[in-house]
PASEBA-1860 file (N, C-alpha, C; in nm, 3 decimals):
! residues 273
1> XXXXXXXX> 1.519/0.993/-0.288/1.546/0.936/-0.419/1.693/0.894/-0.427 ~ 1.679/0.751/-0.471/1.818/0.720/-0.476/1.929/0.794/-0.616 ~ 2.058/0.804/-0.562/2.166/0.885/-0.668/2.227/0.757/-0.747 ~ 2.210/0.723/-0.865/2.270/0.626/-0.971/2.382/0.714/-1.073 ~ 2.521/0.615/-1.074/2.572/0.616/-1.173/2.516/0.673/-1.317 ~ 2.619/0.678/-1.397/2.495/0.688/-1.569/2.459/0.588/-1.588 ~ 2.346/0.579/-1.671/2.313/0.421/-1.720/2.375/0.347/-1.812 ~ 2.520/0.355/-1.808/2.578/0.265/-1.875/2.657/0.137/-1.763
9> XXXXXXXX> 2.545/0.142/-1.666/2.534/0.030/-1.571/2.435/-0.034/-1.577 ~ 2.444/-0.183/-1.604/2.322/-0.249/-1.584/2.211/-0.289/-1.497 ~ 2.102/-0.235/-1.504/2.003/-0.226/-1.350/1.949/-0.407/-1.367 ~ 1.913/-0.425/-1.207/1.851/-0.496/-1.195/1.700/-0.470/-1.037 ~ 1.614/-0.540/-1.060/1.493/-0.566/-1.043/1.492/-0.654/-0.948 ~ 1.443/-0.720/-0.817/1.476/-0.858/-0.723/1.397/-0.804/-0.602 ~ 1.290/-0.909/-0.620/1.158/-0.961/-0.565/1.210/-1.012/-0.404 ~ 1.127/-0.987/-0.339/1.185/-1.077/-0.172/1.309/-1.036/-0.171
17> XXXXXXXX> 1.394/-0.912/-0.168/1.479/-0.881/-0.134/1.541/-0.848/0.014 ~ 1.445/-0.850/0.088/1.482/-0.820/0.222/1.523/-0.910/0.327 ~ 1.543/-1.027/0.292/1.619/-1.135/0.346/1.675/-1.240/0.248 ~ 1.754/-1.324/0.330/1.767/-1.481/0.271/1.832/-1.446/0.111 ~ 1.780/-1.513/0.046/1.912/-1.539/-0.132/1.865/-1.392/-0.189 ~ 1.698/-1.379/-0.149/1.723/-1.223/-0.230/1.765/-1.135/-0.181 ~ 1.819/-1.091/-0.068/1.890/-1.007/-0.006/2.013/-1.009/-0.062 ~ 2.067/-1.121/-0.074/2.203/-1.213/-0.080/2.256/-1.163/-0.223
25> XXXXXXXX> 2.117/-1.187/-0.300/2.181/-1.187/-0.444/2.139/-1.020/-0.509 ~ 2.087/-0.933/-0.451/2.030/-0.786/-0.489/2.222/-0.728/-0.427 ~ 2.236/-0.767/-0.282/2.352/-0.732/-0.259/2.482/-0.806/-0.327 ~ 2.448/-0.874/-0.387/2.615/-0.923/-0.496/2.589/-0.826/-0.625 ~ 2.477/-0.826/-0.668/2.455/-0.763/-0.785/2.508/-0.641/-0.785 ~ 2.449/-0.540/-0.670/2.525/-0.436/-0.655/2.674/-0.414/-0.644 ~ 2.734/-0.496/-0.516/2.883/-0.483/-0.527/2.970/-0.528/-0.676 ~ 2.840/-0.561/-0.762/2.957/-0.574/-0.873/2.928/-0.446/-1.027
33> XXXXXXXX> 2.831/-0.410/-0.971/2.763/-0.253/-1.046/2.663/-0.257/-1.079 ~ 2.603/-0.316/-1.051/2.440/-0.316/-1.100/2.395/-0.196/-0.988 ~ 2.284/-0.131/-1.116/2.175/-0.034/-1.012/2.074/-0.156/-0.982 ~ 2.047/-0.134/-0.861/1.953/-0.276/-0.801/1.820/-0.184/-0.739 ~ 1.758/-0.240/-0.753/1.600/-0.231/-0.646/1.518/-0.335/-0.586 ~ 1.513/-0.355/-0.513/1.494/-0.465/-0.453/1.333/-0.397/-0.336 ~ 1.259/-0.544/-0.400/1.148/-0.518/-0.272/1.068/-0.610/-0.193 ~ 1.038/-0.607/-0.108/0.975/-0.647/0.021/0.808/-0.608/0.042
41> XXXXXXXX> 0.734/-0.649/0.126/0.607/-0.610/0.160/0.616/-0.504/0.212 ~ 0.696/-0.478/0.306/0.706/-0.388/0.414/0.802/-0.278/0.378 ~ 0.886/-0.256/0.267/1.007/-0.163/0.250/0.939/-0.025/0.272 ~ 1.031/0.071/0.319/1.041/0.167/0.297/1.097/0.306/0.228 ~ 1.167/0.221/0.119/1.230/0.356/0.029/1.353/0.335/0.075 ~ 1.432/0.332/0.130/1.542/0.348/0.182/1.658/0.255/0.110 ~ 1.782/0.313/0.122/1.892/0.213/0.077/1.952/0.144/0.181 ~ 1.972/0.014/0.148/2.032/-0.130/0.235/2.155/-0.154/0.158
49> XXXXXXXX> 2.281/-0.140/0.188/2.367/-0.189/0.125/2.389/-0.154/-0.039 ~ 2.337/-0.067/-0.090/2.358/-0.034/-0.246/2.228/-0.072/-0.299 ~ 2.119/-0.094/-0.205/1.994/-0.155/-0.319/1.878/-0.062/-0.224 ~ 1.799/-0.031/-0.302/1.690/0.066/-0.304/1.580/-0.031/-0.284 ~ 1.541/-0.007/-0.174/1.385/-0.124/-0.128/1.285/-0.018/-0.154 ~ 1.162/-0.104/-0.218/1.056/-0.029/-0.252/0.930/-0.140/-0.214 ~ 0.828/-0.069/-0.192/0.681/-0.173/-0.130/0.622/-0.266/-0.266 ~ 0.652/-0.439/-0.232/0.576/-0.460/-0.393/0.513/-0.589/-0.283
57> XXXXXXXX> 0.419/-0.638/-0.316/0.320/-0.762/-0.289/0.291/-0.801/-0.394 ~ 0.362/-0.885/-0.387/0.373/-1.012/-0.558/0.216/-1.044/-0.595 ~ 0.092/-1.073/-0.484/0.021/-1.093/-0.454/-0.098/-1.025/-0.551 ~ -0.007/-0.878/-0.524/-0.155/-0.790/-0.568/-0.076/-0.725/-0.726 ~ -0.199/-0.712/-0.849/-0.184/-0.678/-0.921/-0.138/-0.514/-0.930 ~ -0.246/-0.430/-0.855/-0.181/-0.298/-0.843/-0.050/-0.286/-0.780 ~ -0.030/-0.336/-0.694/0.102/-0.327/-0.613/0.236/-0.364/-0.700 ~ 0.253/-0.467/-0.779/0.322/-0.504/-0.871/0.316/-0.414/-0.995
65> XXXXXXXX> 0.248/-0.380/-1.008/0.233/-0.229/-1.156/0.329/-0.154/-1.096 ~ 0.303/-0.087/-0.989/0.314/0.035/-0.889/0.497/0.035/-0.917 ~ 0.481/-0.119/-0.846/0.657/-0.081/-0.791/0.792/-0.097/-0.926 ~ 0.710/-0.154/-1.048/0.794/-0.182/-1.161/0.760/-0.089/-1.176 ~ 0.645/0.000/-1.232/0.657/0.143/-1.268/0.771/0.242/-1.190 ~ 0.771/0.218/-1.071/0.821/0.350/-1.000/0.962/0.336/-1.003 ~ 1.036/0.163/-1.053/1.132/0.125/-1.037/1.197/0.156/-1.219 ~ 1.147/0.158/-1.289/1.157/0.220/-1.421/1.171/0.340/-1.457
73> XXXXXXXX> 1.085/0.430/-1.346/1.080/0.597/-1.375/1.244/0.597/-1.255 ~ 1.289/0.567/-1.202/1.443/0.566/-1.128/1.521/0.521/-1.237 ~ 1.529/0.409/-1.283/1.691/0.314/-1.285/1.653/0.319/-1.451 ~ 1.548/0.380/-1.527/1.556/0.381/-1.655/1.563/0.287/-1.785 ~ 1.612/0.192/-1.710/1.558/0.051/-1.779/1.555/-0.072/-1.694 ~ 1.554/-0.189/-1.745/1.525/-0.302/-1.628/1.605/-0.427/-1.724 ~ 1.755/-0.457/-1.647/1.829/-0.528/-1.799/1.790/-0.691/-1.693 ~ 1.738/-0.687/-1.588/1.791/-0.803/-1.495/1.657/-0.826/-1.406
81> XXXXXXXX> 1.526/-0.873/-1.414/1.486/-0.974/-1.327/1.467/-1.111/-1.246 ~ 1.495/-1.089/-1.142/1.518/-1.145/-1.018/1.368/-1.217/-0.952 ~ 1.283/-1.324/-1.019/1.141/-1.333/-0.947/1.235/-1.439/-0.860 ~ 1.208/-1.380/-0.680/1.266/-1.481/-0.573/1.169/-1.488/-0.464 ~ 1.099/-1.380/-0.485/0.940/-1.397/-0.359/0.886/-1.550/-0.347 ~ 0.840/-1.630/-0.250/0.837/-1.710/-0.238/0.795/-1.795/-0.069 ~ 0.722/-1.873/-0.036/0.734/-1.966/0.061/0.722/-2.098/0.019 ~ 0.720/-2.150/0.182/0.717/-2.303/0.165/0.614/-2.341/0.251
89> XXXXXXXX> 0.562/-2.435/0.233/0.427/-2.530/0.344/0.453/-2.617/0.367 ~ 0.515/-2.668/0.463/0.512/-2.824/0.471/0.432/-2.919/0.570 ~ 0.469/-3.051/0.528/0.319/-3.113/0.618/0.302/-3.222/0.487 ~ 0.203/-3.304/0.503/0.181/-3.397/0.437/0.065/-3.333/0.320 ~ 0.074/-3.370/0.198/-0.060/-3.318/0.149/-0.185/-3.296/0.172 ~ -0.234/-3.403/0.237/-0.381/-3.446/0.236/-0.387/-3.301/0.374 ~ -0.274/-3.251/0.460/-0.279/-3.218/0.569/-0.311/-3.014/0.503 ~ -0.310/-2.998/0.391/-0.323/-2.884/0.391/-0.446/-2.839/0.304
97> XXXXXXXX> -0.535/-2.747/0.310/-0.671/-2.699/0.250/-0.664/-2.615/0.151 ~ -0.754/-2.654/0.057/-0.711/-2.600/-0.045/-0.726/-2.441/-0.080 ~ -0.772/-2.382/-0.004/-0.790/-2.199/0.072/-0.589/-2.193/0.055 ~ -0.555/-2.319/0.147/-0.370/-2.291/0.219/-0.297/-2.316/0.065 ~ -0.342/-2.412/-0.010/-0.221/-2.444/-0.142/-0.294/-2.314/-0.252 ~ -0.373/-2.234/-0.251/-0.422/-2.132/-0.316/-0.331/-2.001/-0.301 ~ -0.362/-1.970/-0.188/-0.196/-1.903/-0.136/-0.065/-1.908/-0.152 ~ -0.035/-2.059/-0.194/0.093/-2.068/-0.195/0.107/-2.046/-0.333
105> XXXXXXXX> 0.046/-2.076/-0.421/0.065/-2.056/-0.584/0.025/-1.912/-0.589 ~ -0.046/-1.831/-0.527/-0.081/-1.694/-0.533/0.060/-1.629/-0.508 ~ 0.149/-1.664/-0.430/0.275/-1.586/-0.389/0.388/-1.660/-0.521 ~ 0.401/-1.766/-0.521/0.530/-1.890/-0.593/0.490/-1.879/-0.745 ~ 0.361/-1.865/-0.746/0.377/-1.937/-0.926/0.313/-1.770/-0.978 ~ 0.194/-1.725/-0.920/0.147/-1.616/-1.001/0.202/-1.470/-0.951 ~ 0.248/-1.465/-0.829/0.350/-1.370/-0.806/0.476/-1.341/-0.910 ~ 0.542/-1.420/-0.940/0.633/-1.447/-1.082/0.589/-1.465/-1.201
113> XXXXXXXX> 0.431/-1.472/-1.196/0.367/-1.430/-1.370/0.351/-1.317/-1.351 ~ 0.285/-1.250/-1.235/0.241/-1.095/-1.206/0.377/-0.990/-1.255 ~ 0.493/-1.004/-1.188/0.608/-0.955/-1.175/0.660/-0.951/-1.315 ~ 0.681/-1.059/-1.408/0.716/-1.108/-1.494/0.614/-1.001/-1.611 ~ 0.483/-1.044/-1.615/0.407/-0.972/-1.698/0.457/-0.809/-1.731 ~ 0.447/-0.738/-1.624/0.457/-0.601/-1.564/0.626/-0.549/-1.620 ~ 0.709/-0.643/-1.602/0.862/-0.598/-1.644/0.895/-0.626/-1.806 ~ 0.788/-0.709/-1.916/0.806/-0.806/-1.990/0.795/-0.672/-2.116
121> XXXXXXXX> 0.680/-0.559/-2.063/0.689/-0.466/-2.210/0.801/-0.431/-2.171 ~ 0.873/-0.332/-2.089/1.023/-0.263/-2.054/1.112/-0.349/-2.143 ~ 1.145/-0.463/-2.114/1.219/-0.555/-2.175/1.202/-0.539/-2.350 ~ 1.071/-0.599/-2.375/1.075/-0.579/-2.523/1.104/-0.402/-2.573 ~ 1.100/-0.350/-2.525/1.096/-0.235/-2.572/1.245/-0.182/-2.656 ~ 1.343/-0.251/-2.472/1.466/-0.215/-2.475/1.522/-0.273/-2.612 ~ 1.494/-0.431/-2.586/1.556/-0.531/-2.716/1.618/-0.623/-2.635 ~ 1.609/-0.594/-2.485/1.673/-0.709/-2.430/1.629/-0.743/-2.294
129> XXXXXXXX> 1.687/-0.803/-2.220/1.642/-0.868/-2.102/1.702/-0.978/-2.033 ~ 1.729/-1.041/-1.910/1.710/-1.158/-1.883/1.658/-1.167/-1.765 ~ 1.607/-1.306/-1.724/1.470/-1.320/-1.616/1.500/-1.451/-1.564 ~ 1.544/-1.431/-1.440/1.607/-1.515/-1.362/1.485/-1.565/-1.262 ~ 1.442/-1.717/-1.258/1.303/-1.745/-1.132/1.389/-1.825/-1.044 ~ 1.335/-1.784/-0.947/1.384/-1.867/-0.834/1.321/-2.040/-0.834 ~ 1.388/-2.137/-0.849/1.344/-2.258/-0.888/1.370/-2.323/-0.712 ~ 1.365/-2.485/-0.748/1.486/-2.519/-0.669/1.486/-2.690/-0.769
137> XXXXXXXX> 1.582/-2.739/-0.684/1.588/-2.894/-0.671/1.424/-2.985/-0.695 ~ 1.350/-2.892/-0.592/1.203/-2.979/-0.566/1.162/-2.904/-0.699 ~ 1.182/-2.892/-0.782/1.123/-2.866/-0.935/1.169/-2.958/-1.002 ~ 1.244/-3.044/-0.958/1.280/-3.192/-1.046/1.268/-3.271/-1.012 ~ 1.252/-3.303/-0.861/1.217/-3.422/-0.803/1.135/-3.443/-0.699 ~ 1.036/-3.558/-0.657/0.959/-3.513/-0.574/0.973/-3.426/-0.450 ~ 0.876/-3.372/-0.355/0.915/-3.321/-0.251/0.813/-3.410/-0.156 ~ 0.791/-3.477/-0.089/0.758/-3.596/0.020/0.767/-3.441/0.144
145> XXXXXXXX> 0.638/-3.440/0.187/0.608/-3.354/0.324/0.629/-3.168/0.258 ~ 0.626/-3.209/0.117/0.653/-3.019/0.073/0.596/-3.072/-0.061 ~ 0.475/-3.145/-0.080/0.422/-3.152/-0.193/0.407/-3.013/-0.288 ~ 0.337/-2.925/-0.220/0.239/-2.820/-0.275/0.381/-2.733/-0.288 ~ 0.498/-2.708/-0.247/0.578/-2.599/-0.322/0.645/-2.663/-0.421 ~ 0.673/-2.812/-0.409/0.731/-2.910/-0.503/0.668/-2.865/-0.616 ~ 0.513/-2.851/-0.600/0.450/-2.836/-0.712/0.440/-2.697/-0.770 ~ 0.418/-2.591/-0.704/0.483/-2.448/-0.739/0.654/-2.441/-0.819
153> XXXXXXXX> 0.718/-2.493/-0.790/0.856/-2.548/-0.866/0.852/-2.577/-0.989 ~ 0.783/-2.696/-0.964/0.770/-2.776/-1.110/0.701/-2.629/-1.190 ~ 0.615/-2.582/-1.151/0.556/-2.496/-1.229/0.626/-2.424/-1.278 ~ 0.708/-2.369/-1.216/0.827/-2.233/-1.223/0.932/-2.323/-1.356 ~ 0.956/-2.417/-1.344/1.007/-2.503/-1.453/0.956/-2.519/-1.582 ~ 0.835/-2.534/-1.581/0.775/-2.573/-1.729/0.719/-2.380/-1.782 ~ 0.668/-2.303/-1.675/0.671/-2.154/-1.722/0.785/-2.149/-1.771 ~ 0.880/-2.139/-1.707/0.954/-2.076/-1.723/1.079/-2.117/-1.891
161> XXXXXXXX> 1.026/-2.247/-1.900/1.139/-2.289/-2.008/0.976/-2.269/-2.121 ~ 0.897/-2.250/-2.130/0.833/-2.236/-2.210/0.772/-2.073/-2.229 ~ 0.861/-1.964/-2.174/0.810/-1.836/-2.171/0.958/-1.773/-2.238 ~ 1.096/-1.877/-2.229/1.180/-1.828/-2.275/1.194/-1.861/-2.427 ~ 1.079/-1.965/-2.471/1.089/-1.996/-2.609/1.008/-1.865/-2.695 ~ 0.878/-1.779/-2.623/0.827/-1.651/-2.637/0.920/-1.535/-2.645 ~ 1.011/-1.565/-2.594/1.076/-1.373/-2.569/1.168/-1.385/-2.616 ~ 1.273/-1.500/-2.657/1.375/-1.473/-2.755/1.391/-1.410/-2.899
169> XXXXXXXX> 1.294/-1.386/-2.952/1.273/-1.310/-3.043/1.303/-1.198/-3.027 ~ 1.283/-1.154/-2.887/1.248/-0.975/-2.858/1.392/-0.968/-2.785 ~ 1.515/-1.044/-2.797/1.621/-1.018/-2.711/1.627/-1.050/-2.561 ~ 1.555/-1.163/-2.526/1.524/-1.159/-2.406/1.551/-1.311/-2.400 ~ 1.564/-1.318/-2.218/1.635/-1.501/-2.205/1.583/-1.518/-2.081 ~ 1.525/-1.673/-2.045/1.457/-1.695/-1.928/1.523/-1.800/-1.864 ~ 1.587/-1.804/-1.723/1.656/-1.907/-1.729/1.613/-1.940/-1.560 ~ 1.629/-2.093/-1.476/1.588/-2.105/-1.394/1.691/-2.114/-1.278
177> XXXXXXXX> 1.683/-2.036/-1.138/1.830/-2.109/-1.074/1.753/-2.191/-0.961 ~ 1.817/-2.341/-0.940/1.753/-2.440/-0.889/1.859/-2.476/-0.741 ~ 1.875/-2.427/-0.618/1.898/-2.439/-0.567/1.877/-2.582/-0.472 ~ 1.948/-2.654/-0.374/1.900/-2.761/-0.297/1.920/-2.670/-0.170 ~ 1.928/-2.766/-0.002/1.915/-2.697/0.093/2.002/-2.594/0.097 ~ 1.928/-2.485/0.149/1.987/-2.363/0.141/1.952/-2.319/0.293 ~ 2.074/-2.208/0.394/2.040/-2.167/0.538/1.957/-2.070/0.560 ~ 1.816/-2.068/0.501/1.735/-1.949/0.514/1.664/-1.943/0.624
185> XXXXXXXX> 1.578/-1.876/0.660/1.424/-1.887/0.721/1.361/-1.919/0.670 ~ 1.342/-2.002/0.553/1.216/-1.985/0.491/1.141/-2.119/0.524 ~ 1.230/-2.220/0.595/1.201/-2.370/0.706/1.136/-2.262/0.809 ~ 1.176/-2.213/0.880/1.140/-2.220/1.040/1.015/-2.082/1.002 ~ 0.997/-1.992/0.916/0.916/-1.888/0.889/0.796/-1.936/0.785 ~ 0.798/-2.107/0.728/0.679/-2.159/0.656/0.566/-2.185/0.728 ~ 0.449/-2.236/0.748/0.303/-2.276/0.802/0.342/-2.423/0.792 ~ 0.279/-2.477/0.856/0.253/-2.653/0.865/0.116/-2.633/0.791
193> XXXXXXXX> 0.101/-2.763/0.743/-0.053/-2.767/0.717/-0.174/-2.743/0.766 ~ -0.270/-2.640/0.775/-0.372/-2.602/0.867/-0.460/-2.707/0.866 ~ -0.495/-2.815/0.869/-0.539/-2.906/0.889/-0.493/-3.011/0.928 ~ -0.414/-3.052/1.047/-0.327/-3.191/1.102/-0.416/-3.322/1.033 ~ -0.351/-3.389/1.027/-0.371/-3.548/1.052/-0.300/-3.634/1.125 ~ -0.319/-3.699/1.256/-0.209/-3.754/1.333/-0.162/-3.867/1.240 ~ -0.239/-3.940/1.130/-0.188/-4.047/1.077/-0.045/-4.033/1.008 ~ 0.015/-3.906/0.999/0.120/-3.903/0.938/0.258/-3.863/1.015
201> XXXXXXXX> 0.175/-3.814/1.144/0.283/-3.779/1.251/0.373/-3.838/1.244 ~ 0.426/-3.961/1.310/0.524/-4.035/1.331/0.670/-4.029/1.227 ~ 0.563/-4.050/1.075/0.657/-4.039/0.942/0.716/-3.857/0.914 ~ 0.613/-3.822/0.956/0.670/-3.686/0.940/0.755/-3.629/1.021 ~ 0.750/-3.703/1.095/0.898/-3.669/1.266/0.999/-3.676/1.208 ~ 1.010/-3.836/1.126/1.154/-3.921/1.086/1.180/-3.817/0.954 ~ 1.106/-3.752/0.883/1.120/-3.690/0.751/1.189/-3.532/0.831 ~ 1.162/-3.531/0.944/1.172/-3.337/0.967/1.313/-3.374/1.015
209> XXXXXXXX> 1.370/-3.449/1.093/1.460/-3.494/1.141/1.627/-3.493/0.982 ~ 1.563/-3.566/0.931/1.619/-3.580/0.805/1.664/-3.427/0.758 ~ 1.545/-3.391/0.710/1.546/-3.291/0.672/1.645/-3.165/0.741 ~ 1.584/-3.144/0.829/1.669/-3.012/0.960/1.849/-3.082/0.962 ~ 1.892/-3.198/0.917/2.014/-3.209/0.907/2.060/-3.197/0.734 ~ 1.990/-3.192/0.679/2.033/-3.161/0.525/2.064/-2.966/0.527 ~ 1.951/-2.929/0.565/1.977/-2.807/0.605/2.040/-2.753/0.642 ~ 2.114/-2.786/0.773/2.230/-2.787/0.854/2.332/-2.766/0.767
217> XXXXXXXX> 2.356/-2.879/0.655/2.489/-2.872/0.632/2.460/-2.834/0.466 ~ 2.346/-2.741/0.421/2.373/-2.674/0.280/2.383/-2.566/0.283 ~ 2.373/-2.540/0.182/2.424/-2.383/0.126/2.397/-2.277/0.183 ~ 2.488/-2.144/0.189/2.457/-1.992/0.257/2.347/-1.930/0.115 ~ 2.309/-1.865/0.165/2.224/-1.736/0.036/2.312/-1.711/-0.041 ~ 2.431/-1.676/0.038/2.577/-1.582/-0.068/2.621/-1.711/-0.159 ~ 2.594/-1.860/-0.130/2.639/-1.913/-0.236/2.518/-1.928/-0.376 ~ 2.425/-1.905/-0.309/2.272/-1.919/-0.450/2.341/-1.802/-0.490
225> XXXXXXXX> 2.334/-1.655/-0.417/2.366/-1.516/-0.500/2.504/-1.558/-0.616 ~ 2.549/-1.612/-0.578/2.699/-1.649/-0.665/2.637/-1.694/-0.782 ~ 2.540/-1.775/-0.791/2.478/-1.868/-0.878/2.429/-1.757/-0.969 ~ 2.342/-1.715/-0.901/2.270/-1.613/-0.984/2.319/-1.501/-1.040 ~ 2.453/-1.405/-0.968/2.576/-1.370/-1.058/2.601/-1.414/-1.174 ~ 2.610/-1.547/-1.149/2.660/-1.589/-1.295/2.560/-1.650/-1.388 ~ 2.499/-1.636/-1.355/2.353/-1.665/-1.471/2.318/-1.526/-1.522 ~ 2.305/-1.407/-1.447/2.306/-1.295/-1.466/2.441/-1.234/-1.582
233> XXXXXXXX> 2.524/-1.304/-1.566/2.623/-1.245/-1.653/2.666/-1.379/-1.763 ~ 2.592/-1.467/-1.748/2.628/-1.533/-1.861/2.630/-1.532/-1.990 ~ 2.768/-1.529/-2.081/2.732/-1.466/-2.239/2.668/-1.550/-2.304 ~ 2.647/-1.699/-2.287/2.549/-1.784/-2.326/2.459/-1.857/-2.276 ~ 2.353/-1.800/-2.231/2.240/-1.813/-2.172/2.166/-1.939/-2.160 ~ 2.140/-2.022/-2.001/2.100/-2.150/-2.043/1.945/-2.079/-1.958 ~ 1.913/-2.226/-1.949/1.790/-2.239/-1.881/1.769/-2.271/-1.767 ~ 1.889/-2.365/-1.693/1.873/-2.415/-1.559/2.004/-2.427/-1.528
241> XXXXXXXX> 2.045/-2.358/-1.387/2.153/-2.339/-1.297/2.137/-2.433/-1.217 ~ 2.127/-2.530/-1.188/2.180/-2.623/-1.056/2.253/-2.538/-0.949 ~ 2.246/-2.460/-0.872/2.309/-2.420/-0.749/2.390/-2.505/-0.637 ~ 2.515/-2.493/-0.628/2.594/-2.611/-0.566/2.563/-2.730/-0.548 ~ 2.714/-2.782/-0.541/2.738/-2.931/-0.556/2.600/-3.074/-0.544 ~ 2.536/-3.006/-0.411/2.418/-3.127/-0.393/2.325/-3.104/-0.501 ~ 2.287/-2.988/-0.518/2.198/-3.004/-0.612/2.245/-2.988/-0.822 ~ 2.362/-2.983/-0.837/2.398/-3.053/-1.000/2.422/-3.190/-0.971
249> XXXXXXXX> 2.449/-3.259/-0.830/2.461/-3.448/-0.841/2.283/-3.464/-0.846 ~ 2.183/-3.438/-0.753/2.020/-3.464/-0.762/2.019/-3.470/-0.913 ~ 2.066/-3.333/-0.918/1.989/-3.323/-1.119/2.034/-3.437/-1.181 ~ 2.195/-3.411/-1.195/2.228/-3.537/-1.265/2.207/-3.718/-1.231 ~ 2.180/-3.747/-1.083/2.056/-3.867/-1.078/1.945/-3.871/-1.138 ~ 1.854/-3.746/-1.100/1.724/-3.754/-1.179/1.743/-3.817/-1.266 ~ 1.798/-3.739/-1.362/1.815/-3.770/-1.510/1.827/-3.863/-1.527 ~ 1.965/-3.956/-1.517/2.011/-4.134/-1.567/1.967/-4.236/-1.460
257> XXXXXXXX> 1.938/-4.191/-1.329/1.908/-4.337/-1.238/1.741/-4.326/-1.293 ~ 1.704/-4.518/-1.306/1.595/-4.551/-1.278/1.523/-4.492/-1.252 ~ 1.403/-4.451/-1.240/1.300/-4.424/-1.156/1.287/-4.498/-1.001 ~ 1.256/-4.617/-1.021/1.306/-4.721/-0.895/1.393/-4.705/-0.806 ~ 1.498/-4.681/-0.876/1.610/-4.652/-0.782/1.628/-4.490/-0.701 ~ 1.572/-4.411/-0.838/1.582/-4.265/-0.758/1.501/-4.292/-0.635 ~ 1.368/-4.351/-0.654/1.291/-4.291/-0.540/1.311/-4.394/-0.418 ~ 1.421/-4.505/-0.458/1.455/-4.577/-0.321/1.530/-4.465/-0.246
265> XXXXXXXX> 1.640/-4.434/-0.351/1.765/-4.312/-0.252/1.660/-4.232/-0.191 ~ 1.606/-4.178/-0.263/1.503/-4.031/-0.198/1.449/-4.066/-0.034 ~ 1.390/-4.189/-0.079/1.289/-4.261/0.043/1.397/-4.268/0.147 ~ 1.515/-4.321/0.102/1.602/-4.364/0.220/1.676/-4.199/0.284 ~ 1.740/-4.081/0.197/1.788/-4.030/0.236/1.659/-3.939/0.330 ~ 1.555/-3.955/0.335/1.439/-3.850/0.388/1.405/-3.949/0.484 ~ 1.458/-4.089/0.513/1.453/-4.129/0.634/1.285/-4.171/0.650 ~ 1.206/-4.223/0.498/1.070/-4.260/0.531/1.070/-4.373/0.448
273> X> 1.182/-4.469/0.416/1.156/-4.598/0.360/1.051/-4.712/0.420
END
């Protein structure tokens, strides 16, 4: 059993903690005083750096009871959720079955209602809360060869700004952090589409190509965790964090360029005009 401060430290809660931004951002939280718990499929109880891993599968309803319960009877309240569990599929649409995009909203979109549900009485109880989802960029603009998490995104977007218009009453704030390329695994540790189509091969070469150099040169985890620091401690609470530079310029294109024109840049910078 982990040893905590008094609770006049603010705990936090953070999903997919065992690598990549949630690792990143469970460990900023802590070095700045948060009691943290952080979990994984596979954890074992143990402390990593100031954060207490515990077994949760976003997946399964008991499993998600289990580990907010057990993470409540420890840290005594829950001022800070973290939904960051998550993959990616990429591949062309038509190239993945709908068994494979069932899965992916089972982990991305209802893993973060599951999680969310389960932490949401604690919250009202206290009088307060805030509930940080892991978004990204592809929640505002298309995703070309990452349709189906594009579309888990978008979802996490419209939940999420329409679940924070619900809980403000009860002291509670829902806000989204929208990251662009970021240096994770979560490229080289996603599925391709279980169903190929060679008709898209060729385009999808010139798109991966593209892609694996955007990657290259974006963001560490420790800079999303920064992000989410400060959404976490913000005294006036928004709804959407843009996470470095590339992705507040995307947002702010979305927004004022054309339609026409966005999706020429898009086409051209993904190298499938």
């Amino acid at each position: 059993m982990a040893t905590y401060a008094p609770n006049t430290q603010k705990t936090a809660f953070v999903t997919g903690a065992s690598s990549g931004i949630g690792r990143a951002a469970a460990q900023a939280l802590a070095r700045t005083g948060y009691r943290v718990i952080g979990t994984s499929r596979k954890a074992n109880g143990q402390m990593q750096d100031g954060v207490r891993m515990i077994a949760c599968d976003v997946t399964d309803d008991a499993s998600v009871a289990d580990a907010v319960a057990q993470a409540h009877a420890e840290i005594g309240r829950i001022d800070l959720l973290v939904n960051n569990a998550g993959y990616a599929v990429s591949g062309a649409a038509e190239e993945s079955s709908v068994e494979q995009v069932r899965a992916l909203f089972d982990t991305n979109v209802l893993g973060t209602v599951r999680v969310t549900n389960a932490v949401l009485p604690i919250m009202r109880a206290q009088g307060s809360g805030r509930i940080l989802n892991l978004g990204s960029v592809f929640g505002l603009i298309p995703g070309p060869f990452g349709a189906y998490y594009a579309a888990t995104k978008h979802a996490i977007e419209g939940y999420s700004e329409s679940l924070d218009h619900e809980v403000r009453p009860f002291g509670i704030r829902v806000g989204v952090i929208e990251p662009w390329a970021t240096k994770t695994a979560i490229e080289a540790n996603s599925p391709k589409g279980d169903r190929p189509v060679a008709a898209y091969a060729q385009t999808f070469a010139r798109y991966q190509t593209a892609f694996d150099a955007a990657m290259a040169a974006g963001d560490t985890p420790e800079d999303v965790a920064a992000t989410i620091l400060a959404a976490a401690q913000d005294p006036a609470a928004r709804l959407r964090y843009p996470s470095g530079k590339a992705a507040k310029q995307t947002a702010l294109l979305r927004r004022f360029l054309p339609r026409a024109l966005f999706d020429r840049s898009l086409r051209k910078q993904f190298n499938i005009a």
